[in-house]
C-alpha positions in Angstrom: 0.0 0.0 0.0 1.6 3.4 -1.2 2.1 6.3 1.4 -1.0 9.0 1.8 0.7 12.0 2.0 -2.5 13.6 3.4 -2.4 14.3 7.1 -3.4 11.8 9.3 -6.0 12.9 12.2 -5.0 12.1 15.6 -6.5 10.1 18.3 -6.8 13.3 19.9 -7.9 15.5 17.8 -10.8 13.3 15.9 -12.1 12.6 19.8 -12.5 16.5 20.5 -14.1 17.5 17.2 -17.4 18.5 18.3 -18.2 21.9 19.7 -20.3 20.6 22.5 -16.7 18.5 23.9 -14.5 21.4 23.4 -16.8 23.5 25.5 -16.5 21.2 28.2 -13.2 20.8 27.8 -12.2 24.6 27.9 -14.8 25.0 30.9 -12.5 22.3 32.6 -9.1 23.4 31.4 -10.2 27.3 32.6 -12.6 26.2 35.4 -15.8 28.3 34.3 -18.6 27.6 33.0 -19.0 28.3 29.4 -23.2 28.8 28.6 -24.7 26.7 26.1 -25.5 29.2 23.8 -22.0 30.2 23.1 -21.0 29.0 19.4 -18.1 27.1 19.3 -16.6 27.7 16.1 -13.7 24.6 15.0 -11.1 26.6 12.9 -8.5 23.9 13.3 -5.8 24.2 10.7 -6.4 21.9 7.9 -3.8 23.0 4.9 -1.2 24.5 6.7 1.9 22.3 7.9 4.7 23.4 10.2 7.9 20.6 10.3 5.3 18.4 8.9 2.8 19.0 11.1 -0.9 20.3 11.3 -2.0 21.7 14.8 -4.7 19.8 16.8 -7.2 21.8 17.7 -8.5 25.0 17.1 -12.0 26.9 18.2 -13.5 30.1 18.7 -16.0 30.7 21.7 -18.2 33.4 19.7 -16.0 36.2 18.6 -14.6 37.1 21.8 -11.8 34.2 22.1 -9.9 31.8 19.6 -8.1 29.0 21.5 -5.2 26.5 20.3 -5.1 23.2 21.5 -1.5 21.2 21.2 -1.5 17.2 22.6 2.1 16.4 23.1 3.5 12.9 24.7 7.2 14.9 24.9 7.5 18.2 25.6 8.8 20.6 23.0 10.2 24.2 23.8 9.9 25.5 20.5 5.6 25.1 20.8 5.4 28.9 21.2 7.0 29.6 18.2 4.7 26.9 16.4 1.6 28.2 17.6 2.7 32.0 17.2 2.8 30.6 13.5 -0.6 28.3 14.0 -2.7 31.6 15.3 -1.1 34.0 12.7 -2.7 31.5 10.6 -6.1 31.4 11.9 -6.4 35.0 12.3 -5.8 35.2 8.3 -8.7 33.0 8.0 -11.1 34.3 10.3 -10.5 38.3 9.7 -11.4 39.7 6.5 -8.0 41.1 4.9 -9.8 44.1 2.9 -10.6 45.5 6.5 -6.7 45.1 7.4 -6.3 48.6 5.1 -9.0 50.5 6.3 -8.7 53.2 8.6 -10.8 51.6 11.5 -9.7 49.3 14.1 -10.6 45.8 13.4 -12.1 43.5 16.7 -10.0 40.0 16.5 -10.7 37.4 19.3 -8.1 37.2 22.5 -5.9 33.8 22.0 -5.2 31.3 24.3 -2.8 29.0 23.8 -2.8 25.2 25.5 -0.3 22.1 25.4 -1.9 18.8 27.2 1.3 16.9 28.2 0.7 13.0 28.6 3.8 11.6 28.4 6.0 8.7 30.2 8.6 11.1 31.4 7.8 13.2 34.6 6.3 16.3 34.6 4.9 18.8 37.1 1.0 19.0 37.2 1.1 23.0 35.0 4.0 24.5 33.5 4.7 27.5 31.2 6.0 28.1 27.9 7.1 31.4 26.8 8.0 32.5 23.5 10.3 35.3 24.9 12.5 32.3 26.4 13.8 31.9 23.2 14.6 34.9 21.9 18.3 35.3 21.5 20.2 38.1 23.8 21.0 41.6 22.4 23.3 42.5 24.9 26.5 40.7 23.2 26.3 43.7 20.7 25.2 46.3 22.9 21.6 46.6 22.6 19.4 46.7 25.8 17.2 43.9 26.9 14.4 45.0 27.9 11.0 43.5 27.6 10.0 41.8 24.3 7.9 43.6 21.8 5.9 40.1 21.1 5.7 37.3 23.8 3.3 34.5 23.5 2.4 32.3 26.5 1.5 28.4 26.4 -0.1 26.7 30.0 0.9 23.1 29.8 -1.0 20.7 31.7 -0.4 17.2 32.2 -3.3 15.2 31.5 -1.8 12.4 32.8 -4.5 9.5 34.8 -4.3 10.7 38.1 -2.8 14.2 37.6 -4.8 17.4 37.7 -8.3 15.6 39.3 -10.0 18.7 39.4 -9.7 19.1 35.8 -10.3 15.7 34.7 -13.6 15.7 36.9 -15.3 18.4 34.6 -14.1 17.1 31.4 -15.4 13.7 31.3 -14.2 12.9 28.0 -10.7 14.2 28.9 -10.7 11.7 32.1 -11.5 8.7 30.1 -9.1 9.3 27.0 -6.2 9.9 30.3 -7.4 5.9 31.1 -7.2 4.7 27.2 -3.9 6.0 27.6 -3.0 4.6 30.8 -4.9 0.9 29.8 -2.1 0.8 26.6 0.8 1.7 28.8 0.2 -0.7 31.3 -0.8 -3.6 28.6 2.6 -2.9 27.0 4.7 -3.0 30.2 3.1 -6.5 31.2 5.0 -7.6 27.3 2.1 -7.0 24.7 3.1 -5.3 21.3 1.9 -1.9 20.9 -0.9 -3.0 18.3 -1.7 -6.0 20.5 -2.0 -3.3 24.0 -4.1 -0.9 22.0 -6.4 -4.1 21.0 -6.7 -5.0 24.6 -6.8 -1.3 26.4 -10.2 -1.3 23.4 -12.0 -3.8 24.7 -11.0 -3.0 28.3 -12.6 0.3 27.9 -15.6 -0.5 25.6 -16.4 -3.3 28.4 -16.2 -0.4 31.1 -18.4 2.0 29.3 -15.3 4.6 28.4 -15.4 6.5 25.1 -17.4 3.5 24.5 -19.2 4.9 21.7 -16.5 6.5 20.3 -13.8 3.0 20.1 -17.2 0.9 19.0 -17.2 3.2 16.3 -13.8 4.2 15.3 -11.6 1.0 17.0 -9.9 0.5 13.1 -9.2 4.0 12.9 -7.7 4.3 16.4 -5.7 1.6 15.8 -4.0 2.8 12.6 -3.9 6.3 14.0 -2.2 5.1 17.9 0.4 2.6 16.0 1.2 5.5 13.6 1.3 7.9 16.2 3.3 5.7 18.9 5.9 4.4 16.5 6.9 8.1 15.4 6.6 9.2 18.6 9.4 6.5 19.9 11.7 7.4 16.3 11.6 11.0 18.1 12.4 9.9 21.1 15.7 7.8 20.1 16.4 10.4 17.6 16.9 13.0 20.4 17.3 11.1 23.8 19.0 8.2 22.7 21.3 9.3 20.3 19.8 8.3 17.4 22.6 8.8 15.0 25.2 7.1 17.0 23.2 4.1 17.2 23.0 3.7 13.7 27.0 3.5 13.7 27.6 0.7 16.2 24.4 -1.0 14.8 25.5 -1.1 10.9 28.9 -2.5 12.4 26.4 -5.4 14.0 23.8 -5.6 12.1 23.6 -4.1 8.6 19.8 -5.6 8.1 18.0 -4.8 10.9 19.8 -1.2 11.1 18.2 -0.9 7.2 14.7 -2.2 8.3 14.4 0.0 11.5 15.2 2.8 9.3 12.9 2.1 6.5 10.0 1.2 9.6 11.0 5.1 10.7 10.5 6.5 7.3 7.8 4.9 6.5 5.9 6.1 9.4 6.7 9.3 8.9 5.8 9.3 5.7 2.1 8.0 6.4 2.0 10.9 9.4 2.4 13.2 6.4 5.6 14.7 7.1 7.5 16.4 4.1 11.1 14.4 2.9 13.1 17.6 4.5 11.4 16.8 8.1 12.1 13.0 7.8 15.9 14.0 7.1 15.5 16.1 10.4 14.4 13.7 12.5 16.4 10.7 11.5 19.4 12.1 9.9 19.1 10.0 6.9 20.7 10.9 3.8 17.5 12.6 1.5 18.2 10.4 -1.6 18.1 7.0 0.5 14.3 8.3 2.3 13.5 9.0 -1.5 14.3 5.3 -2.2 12.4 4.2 0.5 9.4 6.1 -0.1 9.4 5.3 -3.7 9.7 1.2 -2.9 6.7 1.5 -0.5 4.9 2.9 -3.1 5.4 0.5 -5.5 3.7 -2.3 -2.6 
């Protein structure tokens, strides 16, 4: 089967796709209460790409507030920059660009800018993200500090089962994706393969009425979407942590093969994520012409 160079939905994002969730989840994540007769508008990117990828969520609440939604299982420090480019984006679509020449000042909504952390490696229940953190320093040719002309702030929260109760109370849907989560991990550390784990934690949580609706309806999807997600996910996480490049030396001395199939498994996983040949190169460090080969074989399955 050739690669779909289309963006793939996330877990995440397809599960909060309806304005009546994302309500309750902002009224959770902000502890108010949102009124039902505020419109939730979904403006989530769906043609823009940034390193390869789309951003997860995004909604207005009327025309007062447009909020950006990240899901992240590692944290990354450059998310302000990414969703400084995301809202620019949004803002684009949602204002009308005649008005931008006019004389008058034109109304936009107030962002708000979210990551939900639920990855393995510890983190504090909120954190803070700050654009201005990485801005490079002036003073080592003689220009002031000072504060930043443009700062952009991201609240992370880990939504982590077990972390941040209070939150996870109000958002009901929230609470029982944190178990789906939690039911893979712990089927995978008792020795299942990932697909296998993701079979299991399914059935665990359609038998225990959570998102029961949603996995009866969507289990293939999730599937596909978790082992596409997961797999990437852990190429990332060698790629950076692990040293992903110096692997690859002592393992072509080992073991040529399975150094070539891991990398091929990488690329290919990549490439059905929908990320561009540059950002494969990124992340694995493989020469461009040898991802090009591998893509073009996989096509030809």
């Amino acid at each position: 089967m050739g690669a779909n160079t289309k963006y793939k939905a996330s877990v995440f994002s397809s599960l909060f796709s309806h304005p009546d969730i994302l309500r309750e989840l902002y009224s959770a994540l902000e502890g108010v209460a949102i009124p039902p007769d505020v419109p939730v508008t979904i403006n989530t990117l769906d043609n823009v790409l940034y390193m390869g990828r789309l951003n997860d969520i995004s909604f207005s609440l009327g025309d007062k507030q447009v909020v950006l939604i990240e899901h992240q299982s590692t944290i990354n420090p450059n998310m302000p920059l990414r969703l400084l480019i995301y809202v620019a984006e949004v803002y684009k679509i949602i204002t009308d660009a005649k008005r931008m020449y006019g004389t008058k000042l034109i109304p936009i909504p107030r962002p708000e800018f979210f990551v939900l952390y639920n990855g393995k490696a510890p983190y504090p229940d909120t954190g803070t993200m700050k654009l201005s953190d990485m801005f490079e320093s002036a003073a080592s040719i003689g220009l002031p500090e000072g504060s930043p002309a443009l700062e952009l702030e991201v609240r992370v929260i880990n939504i982590n089962h077990g972390r941040n109760t209070a939150i996870a109370e109000r958002c009901k849907t929230l609470a029982w994706y944190s178990v789906f989560v939690e039911k893979v991990r712990e089927y995978q550390a008792e020795g299942l393969s990932l697909e296998e784990a993701i079979k299991k934690a399914i059935h665990y949580c359609i038998e225990h009425g959570i998102l029961k609706k949603f996995l009866e309806n969507n289990a293939a999807e999730v599937i596909n979407m978790l082992l596409t997600e997961w797999n990437l996910d852990d190429a990332l996480e060698v790629r950076f942590e692990e040293g992903f490049e110096e692997g690859i030396a002592v393992g072509i001395e080992k073991n040529q093969a399975e150094v070539v199939r891991k990398q091929a498994e990488v690329v290919r996983n990549a490439l059905a994520k929908g990320y561009p040949l540059e950002t494969i190169h990124d992340i694995t460090g493989l020469d461009l012409k040898a991802i090009q080969e591998i893509r073009d074989k996989w096509n030809e399955q």
